[in-house]
Structures are given as C-alpha cells and as structure tokens.
N, C-alpha and C positions, 0 to 999 in steps of 0.2 A: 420346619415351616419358617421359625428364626432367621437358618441361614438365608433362605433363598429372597427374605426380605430385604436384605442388603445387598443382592448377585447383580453385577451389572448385567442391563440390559443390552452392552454394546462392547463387545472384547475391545478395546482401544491398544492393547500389546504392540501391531505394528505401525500405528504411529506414534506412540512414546518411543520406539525406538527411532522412525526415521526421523522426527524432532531432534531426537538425541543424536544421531550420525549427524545431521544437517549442521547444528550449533559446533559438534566438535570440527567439524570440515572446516568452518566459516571462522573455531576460533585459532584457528592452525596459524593463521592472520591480522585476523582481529586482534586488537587487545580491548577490554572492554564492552561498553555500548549495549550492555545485556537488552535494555528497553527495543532498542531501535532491535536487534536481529527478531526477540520475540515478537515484536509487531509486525515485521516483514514474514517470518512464517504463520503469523494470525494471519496475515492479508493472503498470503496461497492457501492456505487451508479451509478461507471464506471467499476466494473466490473473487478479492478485490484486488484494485488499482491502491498504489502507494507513491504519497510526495512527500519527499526525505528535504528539511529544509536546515539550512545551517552555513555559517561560516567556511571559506576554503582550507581544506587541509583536515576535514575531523572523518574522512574515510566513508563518507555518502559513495559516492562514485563506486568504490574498491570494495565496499560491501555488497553494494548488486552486482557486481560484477561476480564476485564470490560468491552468491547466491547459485547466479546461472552455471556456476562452473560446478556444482554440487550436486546439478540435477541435470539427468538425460533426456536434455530440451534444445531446443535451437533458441539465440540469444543474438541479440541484434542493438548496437547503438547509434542513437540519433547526436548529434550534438547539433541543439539551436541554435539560431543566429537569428539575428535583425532580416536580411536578406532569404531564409530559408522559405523553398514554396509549398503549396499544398502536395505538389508532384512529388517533390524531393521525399515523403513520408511515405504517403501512400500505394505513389505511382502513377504514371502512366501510360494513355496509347501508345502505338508506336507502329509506323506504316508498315509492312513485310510486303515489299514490290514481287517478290514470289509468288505470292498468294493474293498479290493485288486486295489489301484488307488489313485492317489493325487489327492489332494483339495488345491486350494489355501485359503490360511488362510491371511486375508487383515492386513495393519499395519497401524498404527497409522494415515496416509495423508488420509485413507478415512472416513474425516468427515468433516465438512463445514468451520467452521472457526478452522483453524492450526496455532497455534503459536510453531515457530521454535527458542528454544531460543540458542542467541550466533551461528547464522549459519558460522560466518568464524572459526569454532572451527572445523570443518568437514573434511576430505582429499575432493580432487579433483571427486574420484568415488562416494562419498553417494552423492556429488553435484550433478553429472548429473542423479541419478538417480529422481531428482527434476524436471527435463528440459521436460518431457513428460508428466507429472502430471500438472505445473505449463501453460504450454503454449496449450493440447488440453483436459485436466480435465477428462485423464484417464490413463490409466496406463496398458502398456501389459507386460503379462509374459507367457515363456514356448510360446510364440506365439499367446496366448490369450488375448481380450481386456478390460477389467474392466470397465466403466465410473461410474464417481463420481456424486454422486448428486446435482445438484445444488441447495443452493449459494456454491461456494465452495472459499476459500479465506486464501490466506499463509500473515500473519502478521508474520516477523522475526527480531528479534534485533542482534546487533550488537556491541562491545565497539572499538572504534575508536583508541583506543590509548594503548593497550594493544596488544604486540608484540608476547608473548611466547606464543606457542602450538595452533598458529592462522594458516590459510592457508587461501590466496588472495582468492578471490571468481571469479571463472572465468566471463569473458567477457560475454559469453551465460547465464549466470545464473545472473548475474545483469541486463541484455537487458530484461528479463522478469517481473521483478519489476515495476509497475506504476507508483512510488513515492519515491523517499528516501527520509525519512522525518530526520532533524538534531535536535535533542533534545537537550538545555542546560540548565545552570541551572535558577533555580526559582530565583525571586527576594528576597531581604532582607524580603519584605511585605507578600508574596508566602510563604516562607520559615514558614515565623513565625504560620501562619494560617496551613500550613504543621503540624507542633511540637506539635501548640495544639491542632488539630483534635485529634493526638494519644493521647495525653494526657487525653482527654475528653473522648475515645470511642477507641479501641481497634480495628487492622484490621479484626478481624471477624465479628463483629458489622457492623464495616463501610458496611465491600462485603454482608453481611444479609438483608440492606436497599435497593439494587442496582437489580432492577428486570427486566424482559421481559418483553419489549415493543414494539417488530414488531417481526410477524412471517415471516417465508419462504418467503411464495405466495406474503408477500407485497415487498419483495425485488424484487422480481421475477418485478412485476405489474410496481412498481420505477423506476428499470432499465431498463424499455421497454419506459415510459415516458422520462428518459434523452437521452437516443438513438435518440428518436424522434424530442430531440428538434432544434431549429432553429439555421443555420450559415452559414455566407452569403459566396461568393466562395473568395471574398479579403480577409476575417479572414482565411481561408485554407491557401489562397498564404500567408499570415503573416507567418502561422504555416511553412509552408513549408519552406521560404526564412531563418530564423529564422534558422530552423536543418539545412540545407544545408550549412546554413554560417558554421557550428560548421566544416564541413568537408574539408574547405578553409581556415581557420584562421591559422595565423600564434605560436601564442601558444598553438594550441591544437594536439596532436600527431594522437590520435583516435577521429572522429568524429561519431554524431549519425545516426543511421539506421532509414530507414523510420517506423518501431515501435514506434522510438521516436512522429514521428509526427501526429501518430492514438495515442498515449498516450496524447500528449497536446491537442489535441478537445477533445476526452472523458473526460480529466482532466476536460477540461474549462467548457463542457456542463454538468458537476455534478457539478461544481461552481457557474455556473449558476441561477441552478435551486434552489442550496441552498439558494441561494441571492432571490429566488422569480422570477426570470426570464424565462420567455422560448424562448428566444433566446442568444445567445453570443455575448459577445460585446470584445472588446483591453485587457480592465482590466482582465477580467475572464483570457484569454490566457496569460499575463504578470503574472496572479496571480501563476499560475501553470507551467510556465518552467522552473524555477529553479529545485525543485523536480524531475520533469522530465526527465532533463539533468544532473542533477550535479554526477549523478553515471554510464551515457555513456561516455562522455567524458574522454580523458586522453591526462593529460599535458605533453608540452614537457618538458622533463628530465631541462631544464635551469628555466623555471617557477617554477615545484617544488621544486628544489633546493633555489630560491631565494624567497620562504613563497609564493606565488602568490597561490589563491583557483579556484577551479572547480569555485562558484559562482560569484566572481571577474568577472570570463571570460565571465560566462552566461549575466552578468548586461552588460557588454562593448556592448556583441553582441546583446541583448535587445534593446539597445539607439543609437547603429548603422544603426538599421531597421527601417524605419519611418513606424508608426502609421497608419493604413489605418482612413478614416475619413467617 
C-alpha cells in the first residue's frame, strides 16, 4: 500500500530522455545558456511562442536554429525589416491564368518551427498580421481559413538596446508570447570554451554534428502528458493571486491578463515534468513567472525613470504572496 503511495501516475521515462537527447544535440554547440535552452523546451513542451531578447553575438539566433535542427519538423526564417509586408509572412493570392482564379500561395509562417529574427524591426501592420497565426494556428485570407500543422512554434529574437529603425512591439503581440527569455553574457570560463570550439572546428562542422532526435508524433504524445499532469487548486490560487497582484501594485502601470496565468501552470507543468515530476509543486510556479510576466507588465513612468526592472517588481510581488504549504 506504501509503495503504490509514492507510484507515479504518469511514466515521464520518454521525455526525460528526449529533454536529455534535445540539451545534448543543442549542447554539441552551445556553450552555456542552460536557462535559456531549458525555457525553450518548457515553451514546446507547453505549447508556447518564445522571445529570446539580448545583445548581438550571445547565440539567440543559433540556438533556435539548433533547436529546429534537433527535431523532425519543417523550420522556416523570417528576418524583419522596416519595409516587410503582411504578404511577405503570411502570404498571398496569386492569379493562375490557367485556371482563370486565384490560388493562395503560403509564406514562410507555414511551417512548424519559425524563427522571426529581430521582430521589433517590423511596423505595427506585419505585427498583427502574426496575432491570428500565433494565438489560433491559422491564418485567413480573401475570407478563407488555412490551419498550420502542428507542432507549430514562433521563436523570435530581439536586441534590447538598439533604438534606430526599431518599432515597440505592441501590447497584443507580446500577450501572446509564453516566455521572454533574457540572454546575457557568457562567463570569462564560457567565453573561453566559446573561442576555442571555433578555433578547433568551424561553424559548419559544429551545425554537421547536431542531428534529429524527436519527431512530430513525439511532441504531439509530450504535450498531451504535461497537459495532463497533476496541480492541486492552492497552486492555481498562487498562480492566480500572484497576476492579480501585478494589476493592484503600485509601480506597475499595465498589469497581466488572465493569459498570463494559463501561461504560468503550462509553464510550471513543462518544468515539471522536465525535473521528473508529474505533479506541480511552489518552485516549478516561482521558477517560471518571471519569464512570464516580465514582457506583460508595464512600469509606471517614475520606476522606469529611476532604473527599477520588470523583474525587481516580479521578485517583490513573488515574496509578497505566501507560499501555499
């Protein structure tokens, strides 16, 4: 009776291992960056969209790109621009004098994993033509509805700190993001195992080594297991008390939407499971609302004036909430 007290409810066996094949694939390349790759497979394992933001040169790009190279999916990149149009994403009509009638001709978002590089380099219209794609994983045109195949998954980067020929990313099109994950830099130690990897083997070598190790069906099978797994209704009220505070607090302008708060369990229950668990416990949920929140929220104008960050405020309202036990 003991034992079967303790027996998981959910063999998790083949995804700790495809977790584990995935991280060795990705670190064949990698050096570092452990946060960032584990958030990237929380975000396919929940079933979200990911914005990787950071400085040029710390391996956003080369990491999603490694990703898709890992898994047996079709992989597609966008690179923004000032001038890119809604067409140029999505796609469009297209006459066929043959058949006297248009065809729609698909662009580049229809394929499973979409890396969007530099998405605030975009105007405002090729943004929302994301917002229909990104949140029901199809796309209508001329009135007609397309759906994408699933897995289907937008990894986009971002440089934080470069002003010229950028445009804010609206409020709707970050709400749809699972993650923003903040990239900085490697260590001295990092750094140096960086320098000689190139030195020793050349980046086509390195990406040559770096192969397919989960198909489709097993993401598909994955994410029906972390769906499933266990979380008791006090971790929900965490989750929930937790966003709600963000839309009371006194330094936050914009607070988050209940999106936010189906994005912190799915967060937590792909954390989860990666840790070998099938249920949720404080830490899993503490581990993943940073990410979560730090790109809904918006400070008041006196905060960000005076250096105060998105996460600052997330940790206050984290140690505010008591811990269910």
């Amino acid at each position: 009776m003991e034992e079967n007290l303790f027996e998981k409810r959910t063999d998790l066996s083949q995804l700790e291992q495809s977790v584990n094949s995935l991280k060795n694939e990705i670190g064949k390349v990698i050096v570092g960056q452990a946060q960032m790759v584990e958030l990237l497979l929380a975000g396919i394992l929940a079933d979200g969209h990911i914005l990787i933001e950071g400085v040029p040169g710390v391996a956003k790009t080369l990491t999603a790109k490694l990703l898709s190279r890992s898994i047996s999916v079709g992989f597609s990149r966008i690179q923004f621009t000032p001038d890119l149009m809604p067409s140029d994403v999505i796609g469009t009509s297209v006459f066929n004098p043959g058949q006297s009638r248009f065809e729609f001709k698909q662009g580049p978002v229809f394929s499973n994993i979409v890396l969007i590089d530099e998405i605030n380099r975009a105007p405002a219209k090729t943004q929302a033509a994301l917002f229909e794609v990104m949140e029901e994983r199809q796309i209508t045109v001329d009135g007609q509805s397309f759906q994408l195949s699933p897995p289907f998954m937008v990894v986009a980067t971002q440089n934080p700190i470069e002003q010229e020929g950028t445009y804010h990313l609206p409020e709707a099109q970050l709400d749809r993001f699972l993650f923003k994950i903040n990239v900085g830099y490697p260590s001295p130690e990092e750094e140096f195992r960086i320098v000689s990897n190139h030195h020793s083997m050349n980046m086509g070598n390195m990406m040559a080594q770096v192969m397919p190790v989960m198909a489709a069906e097993t993401i598909s099978a994955l994410r029906s297991q972390v769906r499933n797994l266990h979380i008791e209704d006090k971790l929900i009220q965490f989750i929930t008390t937790i966003v709600a505070t963000t839309r009371n607090h006194k330094d936050i302008y914009l607070g988050a939407s209940p999106r936010a708060s189906i994005g912190i369990m799915n967060g937590a229950k792909a954390i989860a499971a990666m840790r070998g668990r099938d249920f949720v416990i404080p830490d899993d949920i503490v581990c993943v609302v940073p990410p979560v929140l730090r790109h809904r929220i918006e400070l008041t104008p006196e905060k960000e004036m005076d250096g105060t960050t998105a996460d600052q405020v997330i940790m206050e309202i984290i140690q505010s909430v008591e811990i269910p036990r």
